[in-house]
MARRO-398080 format. One record per residue: x, y, z of N, C-alpha, C, O in turn; residue in three letters. Coordinates in steps of 0.02 Angstrom, whole numbers, plus 50000, padded with zeros to 5 digits. Layout:
N
XYZXYZXYZXYZALA
...
% end
This chain:
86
500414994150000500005000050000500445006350000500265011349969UNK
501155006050042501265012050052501905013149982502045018749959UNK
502245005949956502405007549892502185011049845502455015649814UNK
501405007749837500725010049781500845018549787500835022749742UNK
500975019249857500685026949852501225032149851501125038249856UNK
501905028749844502455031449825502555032549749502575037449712UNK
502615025449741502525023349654502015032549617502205037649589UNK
501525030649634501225036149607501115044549618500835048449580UNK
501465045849688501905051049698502525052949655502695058549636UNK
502775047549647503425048949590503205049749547503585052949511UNK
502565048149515502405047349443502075055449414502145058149359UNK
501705057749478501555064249473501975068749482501955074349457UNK
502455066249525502965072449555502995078149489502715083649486UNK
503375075049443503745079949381503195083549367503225089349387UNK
502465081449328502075086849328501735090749361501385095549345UNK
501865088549411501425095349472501925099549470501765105249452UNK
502525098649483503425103449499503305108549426503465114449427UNK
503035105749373503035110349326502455113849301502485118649263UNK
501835110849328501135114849342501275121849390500955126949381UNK
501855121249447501925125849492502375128549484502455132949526UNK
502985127949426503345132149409502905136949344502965143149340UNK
502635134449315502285138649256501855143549299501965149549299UNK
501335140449337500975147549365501775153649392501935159149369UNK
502055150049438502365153749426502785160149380502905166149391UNK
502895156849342503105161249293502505166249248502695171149216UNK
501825164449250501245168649227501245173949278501225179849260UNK
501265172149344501085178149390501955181149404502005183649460UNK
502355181349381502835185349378502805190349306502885196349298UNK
502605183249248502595190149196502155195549206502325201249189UNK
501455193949240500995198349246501335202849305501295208949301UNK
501545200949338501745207449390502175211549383502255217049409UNK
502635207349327503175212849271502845220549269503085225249300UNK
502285220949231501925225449205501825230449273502085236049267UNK
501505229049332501165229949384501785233249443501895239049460UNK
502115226849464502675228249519503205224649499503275218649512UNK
503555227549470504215222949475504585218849509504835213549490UNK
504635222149578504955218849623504695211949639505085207249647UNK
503955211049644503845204449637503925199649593503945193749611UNK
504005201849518504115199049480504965194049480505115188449459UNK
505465200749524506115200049544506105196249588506615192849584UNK
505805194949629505795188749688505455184149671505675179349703UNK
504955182149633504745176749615505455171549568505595165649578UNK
505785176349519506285173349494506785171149551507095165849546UNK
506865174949599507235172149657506945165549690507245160349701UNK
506435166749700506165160349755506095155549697506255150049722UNK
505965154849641506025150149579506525144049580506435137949581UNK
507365150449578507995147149563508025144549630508395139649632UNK
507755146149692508155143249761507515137849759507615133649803UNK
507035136749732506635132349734506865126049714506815121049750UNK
507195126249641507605120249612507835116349656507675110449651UNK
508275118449710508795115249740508065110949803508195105149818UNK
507635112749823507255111849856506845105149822506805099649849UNK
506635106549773506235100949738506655097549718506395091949724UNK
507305096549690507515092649664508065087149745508285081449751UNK
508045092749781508085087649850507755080949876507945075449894UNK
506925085549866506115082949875506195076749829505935071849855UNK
506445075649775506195070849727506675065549723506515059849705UNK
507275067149739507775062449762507715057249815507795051149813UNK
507545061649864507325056749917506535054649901506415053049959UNK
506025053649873505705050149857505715043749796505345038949789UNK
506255045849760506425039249706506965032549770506985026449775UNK
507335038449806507725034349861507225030349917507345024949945UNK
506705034149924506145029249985505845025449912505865019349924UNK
505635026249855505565019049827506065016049819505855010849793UNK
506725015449825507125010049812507235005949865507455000149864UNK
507045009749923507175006849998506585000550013506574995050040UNK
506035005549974505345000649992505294992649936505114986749942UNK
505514996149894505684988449843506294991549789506334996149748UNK
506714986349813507384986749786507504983849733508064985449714UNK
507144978849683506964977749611506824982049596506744979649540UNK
506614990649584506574997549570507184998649579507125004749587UNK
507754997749585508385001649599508775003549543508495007049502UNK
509485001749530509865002249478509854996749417510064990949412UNK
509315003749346509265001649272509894994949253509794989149235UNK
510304997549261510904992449259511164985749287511604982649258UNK
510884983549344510814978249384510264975249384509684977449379UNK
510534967949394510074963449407509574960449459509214955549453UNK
509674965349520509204967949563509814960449614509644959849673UNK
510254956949598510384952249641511004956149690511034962149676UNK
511364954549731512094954849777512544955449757512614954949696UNK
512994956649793513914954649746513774949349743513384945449769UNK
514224949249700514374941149659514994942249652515214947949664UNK
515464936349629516094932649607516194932549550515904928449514UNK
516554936249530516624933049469517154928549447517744930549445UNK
516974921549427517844920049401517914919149318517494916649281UNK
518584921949301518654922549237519034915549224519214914049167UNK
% end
């Protein structure tokens, strides 16, 4: 259950992050016109936002790998070290 509801947290994450960067950026252009300064801090709280969401989304692909680790690394075969002998 609480995979399910990760799984599909991740799946939305990216477009909500960019549903809420676009308003964003509508109510800055519009306040261009109006007040600038808000327009100037919205681009601020924007760029310091990045580092914030892209924190946010890290550690949620990381709590799905924790919760099922067959989700982990594209490249592996989801098994342990192994031996190899040549």
């Amino acid at each position: 259950m609480l995979l399910r509801f990760v799984r599909v947290m991740n799946a939305l994450y990216a477009p909500v992050i960019l549903g809420i960067y676009l308003v964003a950026f509508l109510a800055a252009f519009t306040s261009m016109f109006f007040f600038p300064p808000a327009a100037i801090l919205l681009v601020i709280v924007g760029v310091l936002g990045l580092f914030f969401f892209w924190t946010l989304g890290a550690l949620m692909r990381g709590l799905e790998r924790w919760l099922d680790p067959s989700t982990g690394d594209p490249d592996s075969d989801g098994g342990g070290s192994e031996s190899v002998d040549d």
